[in-house]
N, C-alpha and C positions, 0 to 999 in steps of 0.2 A: 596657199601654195605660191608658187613663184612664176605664175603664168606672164606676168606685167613683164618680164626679159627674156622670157622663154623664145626662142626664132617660131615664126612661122610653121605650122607640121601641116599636111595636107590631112583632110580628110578620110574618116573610113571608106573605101569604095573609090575613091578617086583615081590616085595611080597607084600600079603592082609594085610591092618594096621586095618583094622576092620574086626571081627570074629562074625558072627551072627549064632547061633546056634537054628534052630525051634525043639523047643521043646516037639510042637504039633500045629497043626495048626492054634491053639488059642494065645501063647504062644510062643515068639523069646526073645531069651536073644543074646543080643548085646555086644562084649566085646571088649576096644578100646587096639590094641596091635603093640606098635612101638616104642619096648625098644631101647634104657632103661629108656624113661622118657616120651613116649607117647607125644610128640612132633608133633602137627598140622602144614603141609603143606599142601601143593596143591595136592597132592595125599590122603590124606586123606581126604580132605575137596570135592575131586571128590565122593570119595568111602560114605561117610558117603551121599552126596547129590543123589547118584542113591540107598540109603539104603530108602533111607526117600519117594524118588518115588516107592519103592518097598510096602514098609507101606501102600502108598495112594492105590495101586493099591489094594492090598490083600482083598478079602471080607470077608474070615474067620478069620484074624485078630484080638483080641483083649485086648492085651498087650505084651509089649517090656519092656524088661527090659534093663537099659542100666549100665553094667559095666566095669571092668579094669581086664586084666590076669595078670596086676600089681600089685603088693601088696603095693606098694610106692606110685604109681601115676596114678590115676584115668585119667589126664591128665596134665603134666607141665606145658602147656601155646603153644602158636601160636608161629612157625618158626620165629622170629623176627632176627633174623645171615641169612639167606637167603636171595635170591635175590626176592623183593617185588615184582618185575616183574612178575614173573610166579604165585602170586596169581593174579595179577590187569588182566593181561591177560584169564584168564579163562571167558566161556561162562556164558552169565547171568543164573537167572534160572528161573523157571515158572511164578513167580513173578514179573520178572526185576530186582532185584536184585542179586547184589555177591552170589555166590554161597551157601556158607556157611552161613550168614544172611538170606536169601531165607530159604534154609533149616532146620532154626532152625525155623523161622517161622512158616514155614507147618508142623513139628513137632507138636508143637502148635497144631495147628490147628486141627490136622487130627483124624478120628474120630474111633482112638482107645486109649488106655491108655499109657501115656510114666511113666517111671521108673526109679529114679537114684538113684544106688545102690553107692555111695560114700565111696570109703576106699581108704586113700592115700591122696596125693596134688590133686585138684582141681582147680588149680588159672589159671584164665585168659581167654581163649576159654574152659578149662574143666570148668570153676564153668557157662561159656554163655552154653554149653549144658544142666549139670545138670537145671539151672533156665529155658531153653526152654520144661524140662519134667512137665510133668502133677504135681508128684510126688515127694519129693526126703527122700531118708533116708541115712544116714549116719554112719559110726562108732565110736563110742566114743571118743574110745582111737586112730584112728589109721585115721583120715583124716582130711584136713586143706583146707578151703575153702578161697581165695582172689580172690584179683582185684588188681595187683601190676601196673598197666600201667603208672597210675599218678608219681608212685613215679619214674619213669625212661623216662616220659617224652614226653607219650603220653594217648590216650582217650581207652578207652576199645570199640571193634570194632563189639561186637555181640550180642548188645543191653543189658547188667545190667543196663543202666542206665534208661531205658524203665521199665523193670521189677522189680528190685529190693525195687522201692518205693513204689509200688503196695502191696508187699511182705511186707516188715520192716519199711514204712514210711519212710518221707525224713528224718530224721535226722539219722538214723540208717544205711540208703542207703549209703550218702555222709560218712558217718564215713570208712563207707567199703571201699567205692570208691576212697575217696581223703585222707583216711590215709591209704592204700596200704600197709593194715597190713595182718596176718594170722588170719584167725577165726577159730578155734577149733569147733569139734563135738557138744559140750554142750552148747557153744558161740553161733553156729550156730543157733541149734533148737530154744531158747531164745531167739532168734533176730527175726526170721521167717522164715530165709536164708533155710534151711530144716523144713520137717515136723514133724522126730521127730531121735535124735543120739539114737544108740542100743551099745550094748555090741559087740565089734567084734566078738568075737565069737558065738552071734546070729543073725548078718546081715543077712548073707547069708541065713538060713532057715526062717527069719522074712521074708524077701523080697520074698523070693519063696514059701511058703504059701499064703502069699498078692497076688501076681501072679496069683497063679493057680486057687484061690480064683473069683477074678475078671472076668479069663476064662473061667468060668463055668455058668456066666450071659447074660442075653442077650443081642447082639450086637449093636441091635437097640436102646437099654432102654441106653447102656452105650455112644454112638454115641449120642443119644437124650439129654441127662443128660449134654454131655461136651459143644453139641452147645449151651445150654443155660447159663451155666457157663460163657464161653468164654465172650462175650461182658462187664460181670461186671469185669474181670478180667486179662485180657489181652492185650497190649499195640494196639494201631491201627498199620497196617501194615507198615504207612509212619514215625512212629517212628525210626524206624530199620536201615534203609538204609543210614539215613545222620550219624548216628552213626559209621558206615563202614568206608563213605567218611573220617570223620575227622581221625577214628583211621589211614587211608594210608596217611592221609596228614602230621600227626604231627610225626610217627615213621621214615620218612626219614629227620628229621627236625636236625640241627646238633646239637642243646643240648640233644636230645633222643640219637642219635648215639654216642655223648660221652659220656653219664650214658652207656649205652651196651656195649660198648665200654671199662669202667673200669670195670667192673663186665667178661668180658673174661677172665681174665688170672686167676678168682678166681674161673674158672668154670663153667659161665653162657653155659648150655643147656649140660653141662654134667653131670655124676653120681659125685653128688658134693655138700659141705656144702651150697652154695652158693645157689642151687635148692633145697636142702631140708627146707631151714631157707628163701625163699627168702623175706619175708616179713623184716625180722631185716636185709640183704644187703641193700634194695633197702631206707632204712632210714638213712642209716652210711650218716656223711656229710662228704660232700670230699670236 
């Protein structure tokens, strides 16, 4: 693997990379924080996965909003300079599936409302969380949603390819997916990818009036309301998981590992052109 350039990552147990703030018992704003680019590992993907049993379990519960104490990066993408090993080893989850997959799942699923408040990068496991929310709103001017995987040389691992056609239709899907470009706030809304860009500096009170909104309704009617949703609009659960399999099969593959491999020295996974544009890197022909 490519540990020898990999930055620094703390420790499982060390510090919390998710920040969930109950707002009221109704009411949890979740905010993903593991500067400087919100970089998914195995400690994250524990934390966010015993966040999501906490959701199931809550009966007063009913909406999460999910953001970033990032102003850049809602999320960068999945640890792909780490050692694969310590996700592939992690315990399944209530599902039988990978942890994370499992988890975005039963997000899904669970029978309160989710919320993605989008400002910043989103590509890769951030844009697999924002599409497992019920919801997603984004900022105009100020966040970039992709799927860079294809273009460096493996499958995206936490089901867009389940969801995304459902959302934007296949041609609009595979544009995303297999041109492993940046989608813009306005791009977004217009495609389906979100449900609708705001002004950045109305995000944040749009989404917490939405919020608070919702919390004030009853729990049963809004629980009632999503089970019947669900089925027309949702991937079945056996979608998800072989999606996982390929993205661990194909990122240890040695043409992935030489696309990550050139994109190191120009900063891949640190505060760097390379992460903020990664959509025009991950297209330059080498």
């Amino acid at each position: 693997m490519l540990n020898k350039n990999a930055k620094e990552r703390p420790e499982v147990g060390e510090r919390k990379q998710i920040a969930v703030k109950r707002l009221s018992p109704e009411y949890w704003r979740v905010n993903i924080d593991n500067p400087p680019l919100n970089i998914m590992g195995a400690q994250m993907v524990a934390e966010f996965a015993e966040l999501v049993d906490e959701i199931e379990r809550d009966d007063a519960l009913k909406v999460v909003v999910f953001g970033s104490e990032n102003r850049e990066y809602f999320m960068a993408h999945y640890d792909v300079l780490g050692n694969i090993a310590d996700s592939l080893s992690m315990p399944l989850g209530p599902l039988g599936m990978h942890p994370f997959p499992d988890a975005l799942v039963r997000l899904s699923r669970a029978p309160v409302v989710s919320v993605a408040s989008i400002r910043g990068r989103a590509t890769g496991s951030g844009s697999e969380i924002a599409l497992a929310c019920d919801i997603r709103f984004a900022s105009r001017e100020n966040s970039i949603l992709s799927h860079w995987e294809v273009g460096v040389g493996f499958a995206p691992g936490g089901g867009p390819m389940a969801r995304l056609p459902r959302l934007m239709g296949r041609g609009r899907a595979l544009e995303v997916l297999l041109g492993a470009d940046d989608i813009n706030g306005d791009l977004a809304e217009r495609y389906g990818y979100v449900n609708r860009s705001l002004p950045d500096a109305e995000l944040d009170s749009f989404v917490d009036k939405f919020a608070w909104r919702i919390a004030s309704f009853n729990r049963e009617a809004i629980a009632t309301t999503k089970r019947f949703v669900d089925p027309a609009s949702l991937p079945d659960d056996k979608e998800i998981q072989p999606a996982w399999d390929a993205f661990t099969k194909l990122v240890v593959k040695p043409d992935a590992r030489a696309r990550l491999e050139a994109l190191v020295p120009l900063g891949l996974q640190q505060r760097s052109e390379v992460e903020a544009h990664l959509g025009y890197y991950v297209g330059l022909r080498r």
